[in-house]
ZADO-1210 file (C-alpha; in nm, 4 decimals, padded with zeros to 6 digits):
<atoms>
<atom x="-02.2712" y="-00.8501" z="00.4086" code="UNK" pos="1"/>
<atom x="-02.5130" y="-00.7948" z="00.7046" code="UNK" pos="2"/>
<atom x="-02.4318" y="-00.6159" z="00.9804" code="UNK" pos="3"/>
<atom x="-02.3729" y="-00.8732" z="01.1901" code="UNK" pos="4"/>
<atom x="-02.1548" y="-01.0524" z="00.9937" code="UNK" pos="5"/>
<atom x="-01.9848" y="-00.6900" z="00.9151" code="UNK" pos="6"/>
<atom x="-01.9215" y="-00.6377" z="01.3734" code="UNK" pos="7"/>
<atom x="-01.8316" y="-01.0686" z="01.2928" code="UNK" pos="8"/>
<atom x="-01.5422" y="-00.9470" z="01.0471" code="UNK" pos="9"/>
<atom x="-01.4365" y="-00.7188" z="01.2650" code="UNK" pos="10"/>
<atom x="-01.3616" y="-00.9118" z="01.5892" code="UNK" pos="11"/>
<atom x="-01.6332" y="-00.7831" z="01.7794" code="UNK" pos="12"/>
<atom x="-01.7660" y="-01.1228" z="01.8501" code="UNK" pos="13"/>
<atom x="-01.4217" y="-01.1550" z="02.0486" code="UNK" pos="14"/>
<atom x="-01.5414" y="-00.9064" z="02.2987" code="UNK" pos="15"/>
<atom x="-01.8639" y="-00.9464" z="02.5904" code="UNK" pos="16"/>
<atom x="-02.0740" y="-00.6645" z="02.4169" code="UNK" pos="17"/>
<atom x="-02.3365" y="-00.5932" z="02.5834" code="UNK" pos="18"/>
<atom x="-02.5510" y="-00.4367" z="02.2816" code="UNK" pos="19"/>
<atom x="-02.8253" y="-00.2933" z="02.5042" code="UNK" pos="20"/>
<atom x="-02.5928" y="-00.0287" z="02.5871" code="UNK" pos="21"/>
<atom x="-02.5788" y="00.2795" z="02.4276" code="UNK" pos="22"/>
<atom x="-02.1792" y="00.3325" z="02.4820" code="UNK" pos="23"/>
<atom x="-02.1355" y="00.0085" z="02.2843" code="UNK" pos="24"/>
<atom x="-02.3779" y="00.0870" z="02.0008" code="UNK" pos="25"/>
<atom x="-02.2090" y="00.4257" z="01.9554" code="UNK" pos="26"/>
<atom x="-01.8666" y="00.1788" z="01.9398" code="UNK" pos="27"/>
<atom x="-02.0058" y="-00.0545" z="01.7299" code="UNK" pos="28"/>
<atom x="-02.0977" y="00.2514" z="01.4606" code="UNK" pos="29"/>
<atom x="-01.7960" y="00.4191" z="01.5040" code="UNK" pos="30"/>
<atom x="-01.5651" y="00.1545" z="01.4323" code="UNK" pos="31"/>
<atom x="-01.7574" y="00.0495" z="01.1280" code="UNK" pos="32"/>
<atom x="-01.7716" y="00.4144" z="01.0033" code="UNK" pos="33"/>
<atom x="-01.4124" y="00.4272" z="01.0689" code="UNK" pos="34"/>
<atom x="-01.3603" y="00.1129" z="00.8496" code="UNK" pos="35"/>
<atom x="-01.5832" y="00.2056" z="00.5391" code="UNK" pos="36"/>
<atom x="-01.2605" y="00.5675" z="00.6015" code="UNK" pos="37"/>
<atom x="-00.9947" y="00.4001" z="00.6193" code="UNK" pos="38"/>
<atom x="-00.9498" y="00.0801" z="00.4126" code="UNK" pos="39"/>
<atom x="-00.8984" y="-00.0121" z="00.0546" code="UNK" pos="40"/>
<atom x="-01.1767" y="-00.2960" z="00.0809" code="UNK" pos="41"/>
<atom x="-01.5281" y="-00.1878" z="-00.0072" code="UNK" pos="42"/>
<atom x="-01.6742" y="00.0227" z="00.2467" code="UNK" pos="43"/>
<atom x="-01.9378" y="-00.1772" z="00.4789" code="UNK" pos="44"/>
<atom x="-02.2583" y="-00.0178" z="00.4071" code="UNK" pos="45"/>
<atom x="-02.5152" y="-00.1794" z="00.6419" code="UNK" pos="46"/>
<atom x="-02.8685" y="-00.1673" z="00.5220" code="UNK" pos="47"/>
<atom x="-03.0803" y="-00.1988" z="00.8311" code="UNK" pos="48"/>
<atom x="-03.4517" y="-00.0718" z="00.9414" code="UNK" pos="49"/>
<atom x="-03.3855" y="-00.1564" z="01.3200" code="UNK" pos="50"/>
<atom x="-03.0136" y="-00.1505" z="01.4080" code="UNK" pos="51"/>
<atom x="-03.0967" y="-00.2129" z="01.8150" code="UNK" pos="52"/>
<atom x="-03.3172" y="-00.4923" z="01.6850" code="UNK" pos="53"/>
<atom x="-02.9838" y="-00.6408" z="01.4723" code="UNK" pos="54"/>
<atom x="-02.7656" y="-00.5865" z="01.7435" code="UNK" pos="55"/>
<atom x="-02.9341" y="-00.8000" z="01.9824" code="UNK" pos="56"/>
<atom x="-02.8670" y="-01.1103" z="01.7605" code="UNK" pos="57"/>
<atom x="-02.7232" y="-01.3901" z="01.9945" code="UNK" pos="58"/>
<atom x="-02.3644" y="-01.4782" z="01.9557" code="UNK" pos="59"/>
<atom x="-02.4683" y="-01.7914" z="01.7752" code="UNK" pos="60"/>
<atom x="-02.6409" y="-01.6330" z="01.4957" code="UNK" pos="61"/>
<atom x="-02.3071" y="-01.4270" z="01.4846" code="UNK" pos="62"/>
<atom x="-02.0985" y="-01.7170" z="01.4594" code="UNK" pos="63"/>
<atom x="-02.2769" y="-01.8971" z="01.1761" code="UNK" pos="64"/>
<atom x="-02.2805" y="-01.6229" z="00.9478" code="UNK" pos="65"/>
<atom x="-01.9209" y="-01.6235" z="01.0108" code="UNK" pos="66"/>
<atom x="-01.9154" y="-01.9885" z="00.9484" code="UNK" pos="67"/>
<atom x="-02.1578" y="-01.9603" z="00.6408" code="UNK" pos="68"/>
<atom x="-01.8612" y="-01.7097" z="00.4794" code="UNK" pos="69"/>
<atom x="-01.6122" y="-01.9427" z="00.5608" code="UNK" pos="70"/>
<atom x="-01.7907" y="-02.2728" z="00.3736" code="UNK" pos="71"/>
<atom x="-01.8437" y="-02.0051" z="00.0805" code="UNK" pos="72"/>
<atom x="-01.5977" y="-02.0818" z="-00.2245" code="UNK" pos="73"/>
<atom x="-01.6774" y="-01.7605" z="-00.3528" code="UNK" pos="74"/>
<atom x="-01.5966" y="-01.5514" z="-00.0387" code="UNK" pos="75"/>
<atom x="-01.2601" y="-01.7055" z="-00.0519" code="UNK" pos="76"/>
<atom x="-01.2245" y="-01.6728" z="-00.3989" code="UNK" pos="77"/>
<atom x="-01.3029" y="-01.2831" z="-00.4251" code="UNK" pos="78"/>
<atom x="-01.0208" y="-01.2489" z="-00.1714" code="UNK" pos="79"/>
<atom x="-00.7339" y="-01.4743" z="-00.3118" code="UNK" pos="80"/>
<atom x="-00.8386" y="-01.2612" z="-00.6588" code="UNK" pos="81"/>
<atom x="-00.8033" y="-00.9526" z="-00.4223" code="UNK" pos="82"/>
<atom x="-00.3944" y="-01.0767" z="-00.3377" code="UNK" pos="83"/>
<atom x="-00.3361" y="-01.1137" z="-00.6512" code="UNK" pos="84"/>
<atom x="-00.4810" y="-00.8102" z="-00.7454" code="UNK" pos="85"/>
<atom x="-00.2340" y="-00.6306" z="-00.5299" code="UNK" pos="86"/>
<atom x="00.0470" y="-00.8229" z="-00.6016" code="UNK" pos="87"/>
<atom x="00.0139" y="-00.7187" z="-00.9757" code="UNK" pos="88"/>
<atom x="00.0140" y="-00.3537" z="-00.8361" code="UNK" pos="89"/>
<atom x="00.2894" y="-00.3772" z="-00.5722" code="UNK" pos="90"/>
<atom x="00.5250" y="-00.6291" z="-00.8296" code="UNK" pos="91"/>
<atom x="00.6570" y="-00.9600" z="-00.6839" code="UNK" pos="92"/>
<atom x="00.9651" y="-00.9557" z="-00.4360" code="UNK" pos="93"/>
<atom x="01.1261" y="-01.1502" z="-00.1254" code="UNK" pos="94"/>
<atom x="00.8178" y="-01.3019" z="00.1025" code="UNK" pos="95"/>
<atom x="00.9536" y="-01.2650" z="00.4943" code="UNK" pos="96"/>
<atom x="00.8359" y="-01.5222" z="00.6970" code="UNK" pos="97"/>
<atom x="00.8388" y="-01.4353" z="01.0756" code="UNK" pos="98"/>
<atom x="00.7757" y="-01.4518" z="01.4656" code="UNK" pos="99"/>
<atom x="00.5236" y="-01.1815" z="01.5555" code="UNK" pos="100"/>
<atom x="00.6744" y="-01.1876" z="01.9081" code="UNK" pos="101"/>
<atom x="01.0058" y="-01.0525" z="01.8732" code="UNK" pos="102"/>
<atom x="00.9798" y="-00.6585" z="01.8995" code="UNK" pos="103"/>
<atom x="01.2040" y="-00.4173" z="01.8731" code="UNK" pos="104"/>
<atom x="01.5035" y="-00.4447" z="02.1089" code="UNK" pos="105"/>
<atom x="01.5553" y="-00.8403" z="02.0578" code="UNK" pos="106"/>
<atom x="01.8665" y="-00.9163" z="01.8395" code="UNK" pos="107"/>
<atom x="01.6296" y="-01.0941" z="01.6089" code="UNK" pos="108"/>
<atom x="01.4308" y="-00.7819" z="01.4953" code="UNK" pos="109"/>
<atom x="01.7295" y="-00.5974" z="01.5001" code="UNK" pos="110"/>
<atom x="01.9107" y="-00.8353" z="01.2758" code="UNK" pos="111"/>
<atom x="01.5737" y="-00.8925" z="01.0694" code="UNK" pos="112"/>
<atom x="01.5641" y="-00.5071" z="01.0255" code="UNK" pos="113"/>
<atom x="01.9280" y="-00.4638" z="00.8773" code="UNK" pos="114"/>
<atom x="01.8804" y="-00.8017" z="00.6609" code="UNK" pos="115"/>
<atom x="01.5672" y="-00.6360" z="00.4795" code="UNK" pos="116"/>
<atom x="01.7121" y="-00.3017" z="00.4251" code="UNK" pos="117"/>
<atom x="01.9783" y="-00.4970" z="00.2452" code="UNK" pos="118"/>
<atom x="01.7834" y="-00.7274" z="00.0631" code="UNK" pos="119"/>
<atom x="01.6119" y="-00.4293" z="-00.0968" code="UNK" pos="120"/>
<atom x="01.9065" y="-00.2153" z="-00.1820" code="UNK" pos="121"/>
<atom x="02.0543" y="-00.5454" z="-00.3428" code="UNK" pos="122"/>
<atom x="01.7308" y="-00.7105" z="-00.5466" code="UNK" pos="123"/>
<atom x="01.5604" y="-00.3639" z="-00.5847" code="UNK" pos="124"/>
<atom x="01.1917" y="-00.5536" z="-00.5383" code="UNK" pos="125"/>
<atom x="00.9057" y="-00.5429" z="-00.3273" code="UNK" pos="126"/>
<atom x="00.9137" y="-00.6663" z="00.0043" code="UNK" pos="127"/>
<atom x="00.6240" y="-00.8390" z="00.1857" code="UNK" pos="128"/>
<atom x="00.5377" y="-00.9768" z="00.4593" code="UNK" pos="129"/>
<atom x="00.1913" y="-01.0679" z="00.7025" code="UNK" pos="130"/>
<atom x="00.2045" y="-00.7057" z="00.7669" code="UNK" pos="131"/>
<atom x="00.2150" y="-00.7753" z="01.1738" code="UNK" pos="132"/>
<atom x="00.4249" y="-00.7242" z="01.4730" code="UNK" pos="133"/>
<atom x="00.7141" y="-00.8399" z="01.5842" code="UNK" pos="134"/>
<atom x="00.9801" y="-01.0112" z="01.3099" code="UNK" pos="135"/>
<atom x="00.7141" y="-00.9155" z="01.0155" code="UNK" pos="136"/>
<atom x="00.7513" y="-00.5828" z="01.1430" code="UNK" pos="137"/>
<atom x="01.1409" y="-00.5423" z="01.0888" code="UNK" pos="138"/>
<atom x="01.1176" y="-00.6681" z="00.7721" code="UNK" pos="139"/>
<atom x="00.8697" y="-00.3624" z="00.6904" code="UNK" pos="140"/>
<atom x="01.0898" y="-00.1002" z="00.8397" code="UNK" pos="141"/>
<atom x="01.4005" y="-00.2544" z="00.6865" code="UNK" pos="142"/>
<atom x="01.2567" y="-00.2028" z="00.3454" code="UNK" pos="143"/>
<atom x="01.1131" y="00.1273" z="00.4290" code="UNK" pos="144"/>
<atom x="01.4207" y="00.2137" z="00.5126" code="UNK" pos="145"/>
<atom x="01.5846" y="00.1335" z="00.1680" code="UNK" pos="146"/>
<atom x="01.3093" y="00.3204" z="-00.0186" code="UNK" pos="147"/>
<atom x="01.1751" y="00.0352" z="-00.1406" code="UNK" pos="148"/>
<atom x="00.8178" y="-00.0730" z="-00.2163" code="UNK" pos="149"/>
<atom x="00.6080" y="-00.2875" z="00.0883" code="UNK" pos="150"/>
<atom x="00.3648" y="-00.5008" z="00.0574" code="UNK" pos="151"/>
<atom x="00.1591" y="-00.7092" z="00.2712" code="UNK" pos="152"/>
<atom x="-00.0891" y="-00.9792" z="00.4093" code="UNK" pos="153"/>
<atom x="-00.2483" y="-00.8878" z="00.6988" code="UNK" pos="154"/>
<atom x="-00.4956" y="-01.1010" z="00.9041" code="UNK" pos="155"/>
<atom x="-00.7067" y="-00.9844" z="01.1866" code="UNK" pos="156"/>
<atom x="-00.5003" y="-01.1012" z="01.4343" code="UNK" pos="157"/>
<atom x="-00.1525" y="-01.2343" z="01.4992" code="UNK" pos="158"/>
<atom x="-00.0223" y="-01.4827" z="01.8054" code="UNK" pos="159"/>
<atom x="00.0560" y="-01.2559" z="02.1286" code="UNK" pos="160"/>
<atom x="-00.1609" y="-01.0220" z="02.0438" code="UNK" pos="161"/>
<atom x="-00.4421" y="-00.9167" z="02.2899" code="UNK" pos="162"/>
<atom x="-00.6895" y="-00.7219" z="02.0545" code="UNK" pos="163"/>
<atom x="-00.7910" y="-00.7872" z="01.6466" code="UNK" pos="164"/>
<atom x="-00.7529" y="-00.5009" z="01.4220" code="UNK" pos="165"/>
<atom x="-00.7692" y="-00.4799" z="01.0537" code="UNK" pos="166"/>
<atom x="-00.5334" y="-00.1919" z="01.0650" code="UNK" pos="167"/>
<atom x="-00.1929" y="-00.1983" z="00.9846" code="UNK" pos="168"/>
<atom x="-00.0430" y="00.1086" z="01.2269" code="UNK" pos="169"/>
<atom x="00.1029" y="00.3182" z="00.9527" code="UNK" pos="170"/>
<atom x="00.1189" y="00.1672" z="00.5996" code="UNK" pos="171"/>
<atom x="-00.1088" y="00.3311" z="00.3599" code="UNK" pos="172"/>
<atom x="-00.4392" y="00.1404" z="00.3383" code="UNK" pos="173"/>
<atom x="-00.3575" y="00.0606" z="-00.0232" code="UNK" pos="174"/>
<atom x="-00.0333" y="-00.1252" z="00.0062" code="UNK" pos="175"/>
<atom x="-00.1710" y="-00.4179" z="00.2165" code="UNK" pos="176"/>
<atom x="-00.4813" y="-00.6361" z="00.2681" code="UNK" pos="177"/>
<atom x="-00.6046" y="-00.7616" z="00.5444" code="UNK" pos="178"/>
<atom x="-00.7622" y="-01.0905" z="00.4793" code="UNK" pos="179"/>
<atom x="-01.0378" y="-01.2901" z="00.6683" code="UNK" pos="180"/>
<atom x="-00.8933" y="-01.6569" z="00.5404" code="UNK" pos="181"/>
<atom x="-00.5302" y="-01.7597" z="00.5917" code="UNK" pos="182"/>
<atom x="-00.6156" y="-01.9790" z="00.2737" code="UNK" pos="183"/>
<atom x="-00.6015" y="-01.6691" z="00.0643" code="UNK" pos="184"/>
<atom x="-00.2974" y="-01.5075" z="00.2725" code="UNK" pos="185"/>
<atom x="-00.1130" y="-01.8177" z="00.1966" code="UNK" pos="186"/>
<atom x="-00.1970" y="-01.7824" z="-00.1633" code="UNK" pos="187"/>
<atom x="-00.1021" y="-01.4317" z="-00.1544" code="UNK" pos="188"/>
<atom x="00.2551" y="-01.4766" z="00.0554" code="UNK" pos="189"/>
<atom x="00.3492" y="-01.7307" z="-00.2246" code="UNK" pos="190"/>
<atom x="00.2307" y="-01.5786" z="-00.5596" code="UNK" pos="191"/>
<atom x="00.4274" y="-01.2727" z="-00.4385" code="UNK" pos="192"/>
<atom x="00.7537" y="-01.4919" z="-00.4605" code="UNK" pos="193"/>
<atom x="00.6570" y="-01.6991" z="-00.7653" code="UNK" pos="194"/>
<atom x="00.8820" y="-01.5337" z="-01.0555" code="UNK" pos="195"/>
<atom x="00.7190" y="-01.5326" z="-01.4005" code="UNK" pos="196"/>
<atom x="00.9993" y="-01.3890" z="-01.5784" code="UNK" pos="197"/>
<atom x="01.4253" y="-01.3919" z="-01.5649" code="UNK" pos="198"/>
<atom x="01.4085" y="-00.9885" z="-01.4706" code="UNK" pos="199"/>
<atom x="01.1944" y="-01.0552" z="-01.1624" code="UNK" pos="200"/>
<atom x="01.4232" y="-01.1264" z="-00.8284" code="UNK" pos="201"/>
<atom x="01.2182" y="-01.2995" z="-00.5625" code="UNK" pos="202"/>
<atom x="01.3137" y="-01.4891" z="-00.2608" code="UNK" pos="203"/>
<atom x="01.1763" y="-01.6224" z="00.0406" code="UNK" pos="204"/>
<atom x="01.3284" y="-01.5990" z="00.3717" code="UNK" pos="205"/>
<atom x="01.2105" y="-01.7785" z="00.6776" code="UNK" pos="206"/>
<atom x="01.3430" y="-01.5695" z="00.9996" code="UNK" pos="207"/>
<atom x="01.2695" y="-01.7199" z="01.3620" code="UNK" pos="208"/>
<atom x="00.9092" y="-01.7894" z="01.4491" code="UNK" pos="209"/>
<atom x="00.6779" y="-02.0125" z="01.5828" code="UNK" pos="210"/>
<atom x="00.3593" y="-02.2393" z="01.4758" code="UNK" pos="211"/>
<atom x="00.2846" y="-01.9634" z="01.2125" code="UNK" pos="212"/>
<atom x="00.5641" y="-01.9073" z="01.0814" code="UNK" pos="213"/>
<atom x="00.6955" y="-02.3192" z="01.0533" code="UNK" pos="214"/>
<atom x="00.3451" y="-02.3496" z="00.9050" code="UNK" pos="215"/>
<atom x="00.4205" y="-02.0923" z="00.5694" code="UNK" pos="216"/>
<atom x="00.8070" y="-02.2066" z="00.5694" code="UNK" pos="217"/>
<atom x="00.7187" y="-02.5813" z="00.5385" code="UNK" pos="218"/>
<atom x="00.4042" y="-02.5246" z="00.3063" code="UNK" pos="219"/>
<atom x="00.6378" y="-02.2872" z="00.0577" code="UNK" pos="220"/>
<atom x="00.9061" y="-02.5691" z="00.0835" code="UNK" pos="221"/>
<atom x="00.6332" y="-02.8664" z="00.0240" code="UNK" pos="222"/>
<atom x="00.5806" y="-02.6553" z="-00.2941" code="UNK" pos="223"/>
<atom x="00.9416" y="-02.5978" z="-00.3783" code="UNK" pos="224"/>
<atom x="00.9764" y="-03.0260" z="-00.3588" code="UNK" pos="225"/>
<atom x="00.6697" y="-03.0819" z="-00.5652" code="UNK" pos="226"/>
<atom x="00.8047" y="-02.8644" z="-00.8327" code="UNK" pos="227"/>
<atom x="00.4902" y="-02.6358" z="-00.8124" code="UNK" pos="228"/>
<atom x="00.6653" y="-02.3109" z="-00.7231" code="UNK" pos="229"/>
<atom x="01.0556" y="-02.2794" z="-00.9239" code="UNK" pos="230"/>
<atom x="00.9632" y="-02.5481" z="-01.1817" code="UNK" pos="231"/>
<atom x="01.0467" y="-02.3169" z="-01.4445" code="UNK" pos="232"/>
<atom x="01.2265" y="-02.0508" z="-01.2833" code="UNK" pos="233"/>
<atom x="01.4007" y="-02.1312" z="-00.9514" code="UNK" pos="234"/>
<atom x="01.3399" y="-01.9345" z="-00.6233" code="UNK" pos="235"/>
<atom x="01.5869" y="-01.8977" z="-00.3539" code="UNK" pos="236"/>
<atom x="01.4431" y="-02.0177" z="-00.0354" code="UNK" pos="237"/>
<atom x="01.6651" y="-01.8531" z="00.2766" code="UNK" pos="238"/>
<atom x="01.6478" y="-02.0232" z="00.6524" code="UNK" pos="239"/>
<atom x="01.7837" y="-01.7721" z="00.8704" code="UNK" pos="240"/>
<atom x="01.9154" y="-01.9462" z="01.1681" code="UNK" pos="241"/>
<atom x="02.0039" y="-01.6645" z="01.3605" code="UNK" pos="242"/>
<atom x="02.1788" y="-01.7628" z="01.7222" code="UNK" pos="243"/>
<atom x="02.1480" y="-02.1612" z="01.6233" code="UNK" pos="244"/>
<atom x="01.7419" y="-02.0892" z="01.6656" code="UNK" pos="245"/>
<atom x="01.6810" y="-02.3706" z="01.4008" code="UNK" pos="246"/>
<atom x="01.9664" y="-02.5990" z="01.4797" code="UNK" pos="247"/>
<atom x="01.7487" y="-02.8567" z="01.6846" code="UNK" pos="248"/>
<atom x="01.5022" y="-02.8259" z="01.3313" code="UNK" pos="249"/>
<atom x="01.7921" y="-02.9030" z="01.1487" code="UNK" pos="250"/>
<atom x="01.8375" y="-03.2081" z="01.3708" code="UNK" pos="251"/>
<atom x="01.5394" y="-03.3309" z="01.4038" code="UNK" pos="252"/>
<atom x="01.5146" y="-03.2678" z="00.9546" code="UNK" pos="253"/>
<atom x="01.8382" y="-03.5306" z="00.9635" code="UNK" pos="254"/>
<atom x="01.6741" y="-03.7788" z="01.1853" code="UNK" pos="255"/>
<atom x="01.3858" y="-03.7801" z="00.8997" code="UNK" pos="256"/>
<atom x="01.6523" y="-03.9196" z="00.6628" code="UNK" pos="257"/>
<atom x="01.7970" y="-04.1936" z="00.8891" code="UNK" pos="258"/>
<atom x="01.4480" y="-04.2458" z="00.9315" code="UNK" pos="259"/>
<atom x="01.3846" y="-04.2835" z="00.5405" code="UNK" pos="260"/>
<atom x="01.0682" y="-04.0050" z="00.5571" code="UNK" pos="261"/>
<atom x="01.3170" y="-03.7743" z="00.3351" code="UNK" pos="262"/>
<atom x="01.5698" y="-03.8399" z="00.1348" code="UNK" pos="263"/>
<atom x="01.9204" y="-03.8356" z="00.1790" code="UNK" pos="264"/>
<atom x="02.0308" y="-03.4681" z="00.1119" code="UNK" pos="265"/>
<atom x="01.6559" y="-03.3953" z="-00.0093" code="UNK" pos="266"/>
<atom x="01.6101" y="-03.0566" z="00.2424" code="UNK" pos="267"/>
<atom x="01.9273" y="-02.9479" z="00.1659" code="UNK" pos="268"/>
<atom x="01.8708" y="-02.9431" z="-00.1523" code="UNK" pos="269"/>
<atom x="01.5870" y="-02.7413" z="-00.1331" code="UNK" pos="270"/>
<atom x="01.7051" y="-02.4225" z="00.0857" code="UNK" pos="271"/>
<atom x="01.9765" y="-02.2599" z="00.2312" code="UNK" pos="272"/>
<atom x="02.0397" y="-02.2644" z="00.5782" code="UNK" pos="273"/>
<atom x="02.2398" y="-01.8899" z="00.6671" code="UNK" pos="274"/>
<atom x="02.3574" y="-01.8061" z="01.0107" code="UNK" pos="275"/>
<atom x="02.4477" y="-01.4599" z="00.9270" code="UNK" pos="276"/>
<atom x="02.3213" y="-01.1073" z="00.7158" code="UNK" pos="277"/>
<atom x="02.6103" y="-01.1557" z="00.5457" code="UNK" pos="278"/>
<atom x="02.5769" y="-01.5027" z="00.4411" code="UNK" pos="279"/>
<atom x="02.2539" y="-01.4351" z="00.3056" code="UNK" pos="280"/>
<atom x="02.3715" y="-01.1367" z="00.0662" code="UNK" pos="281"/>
<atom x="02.6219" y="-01.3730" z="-00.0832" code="UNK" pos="282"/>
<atom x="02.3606" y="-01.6743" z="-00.1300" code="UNK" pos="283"/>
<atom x="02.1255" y="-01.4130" z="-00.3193" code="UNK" pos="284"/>
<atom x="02.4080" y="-01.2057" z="-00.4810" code="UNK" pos="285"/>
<atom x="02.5200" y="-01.5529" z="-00.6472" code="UNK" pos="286"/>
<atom x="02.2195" y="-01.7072" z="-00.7141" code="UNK" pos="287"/>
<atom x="02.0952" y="-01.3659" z="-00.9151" code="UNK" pos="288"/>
<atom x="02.4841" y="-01.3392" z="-01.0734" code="UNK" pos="289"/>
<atom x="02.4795" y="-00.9865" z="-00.9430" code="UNK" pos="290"/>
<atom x="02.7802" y="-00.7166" z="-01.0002" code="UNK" pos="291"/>
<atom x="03.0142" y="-00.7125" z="-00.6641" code="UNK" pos="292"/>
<atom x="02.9189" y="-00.3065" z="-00.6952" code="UNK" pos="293"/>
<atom x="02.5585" y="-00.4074" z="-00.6383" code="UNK" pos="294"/>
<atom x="02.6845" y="-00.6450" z="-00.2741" code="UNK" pos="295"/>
<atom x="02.6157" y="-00.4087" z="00.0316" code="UNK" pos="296"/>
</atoms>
């Protein structure tokens, strides 16, 4: 990768740089050296005679090196290779699905929070998430808290938030990734559910959110329909409508069928809608067949 695409990958295309400053160049170095540090990805090693001759490269050249990665099969296909890679490490689990918005303080996060911590005491699995803010955030701490493995798919930047980073604030480097293409996040937020044997216990659970997070939920359930994910071995799919937040959905899902788009009991069929923690616990404790000792 060339440096410019390297300051590309890193947002800095985001930002007016003014590159015939020396304050900026120093920036520009530091935050790569502090990448090559403090990430599990291959250090970016930029081979370059004149780096104030590099820097200087418009914003369009900038842009279409990003744009040449993003037409590359390969580039996409080293990083979907690099989920699964960590998936195999981490071990599949329940996939949160989740508003970055909702911090800490909002019912939903604190709800989120308890529901994870749960979830891991009761399925003893991994727990992942987009590694971001908000809702994705509770779900981390909520498994944290249960002493329970995290994993995650990060991307450079999540809705609400003012400034990219590839850093996750205080998970170890080598429990997430941060990707470049939601392509290969998706891939990676629905291997890590996809069970390949009766002892694995994986779920996915679709908490509050927005355009982001209806985008994964409906994807993972177009999958569920199609029989490409639980064709073999089934995988709970939770809809947490917490405070009726997904009761117009719901709605708007049954005006589908009067309309004829779905069938008649079809999205029913294919997840469970839970209004509480509790109603959760039971839907998973069933659907595993787990010992009333091991309900929390």
């Amino acid at each position: 990768m060339g440096f410019s695409a390297a300051t590309s990958s890193l947002g800095l295309h985001n930002s007016q740089w003014n590159f015939n400053s020396q304050c900026h160049r120093q920036r520009v170095f530091k935050i790569l050296a502090f990448n090559s540090k403090s990430t599990h990805q291959s250090p970016i090693t930029p081979q370059i005679s004149n780096p104030i001759k590099t820097l200087r490269a418009s914003s369009s050249k900038i842009e279409s090196i990003q744009l040449d990665e993003r037409t590359s099969s390969n580039e996409v296909k080293k990083e979907i290779e690099m989920c699964y890679e960590l998936i195999r490490r981490l071990g599949r689990g329940v996939v949160y699905l989740g508003s970055s918005r909702m911090g800490p303080g909002h019912d939903h996060y604190i709800q989120t929070q308890e529901l994870a911590r749960e979830v891991a005491h009761l399925l003893e699995c991994t727990s992942w998430s987009g590694a971001g803010p908000g809702l994705m955030d509770a779900a981390t701490q909520g498994a944290l808290e249960a002493g329970k493995p995290v994993g995650g798919f990060k991307i450079g930047k999540e809705a609400g938030e003012w400034a990219a980073t590839n850093f996750h604030p205080y998970l170890p480097s080598e429990t997430y990734l941060t990707c470049r293409f939601f392509s290969a996040r998706k891939h990676g937020l629905v291997d890590a559910a996809v069970r390949s044997s009766n002892r694995e216990k994986t779920a996915v659970i679709a908490l509050p959110g927005g355009i982001g997070t209806l985008d994964e939920a409906f994807e993972i359930l177009a999958l569920i329909q199609l029989e490409r994910i639980g064709s073999a071995l089934p995988v709970p799919f939770i809809l947490m409508n917490y405070n009726s937040f997904y009761s117009k959905l719901l709605e708007f899902l049954d005006v589908c069928e009067d309309w004829g788009t779905v069938s008649k009991g079809e999205i029913s069929s294919l997840w469970k809608v839970c209004n509480s923690n509790s109603e959760a616990l039971g839907y998973l404790a069933d659907f595993y067949d787990l010992a009333p000792a091991k309900r929390k």
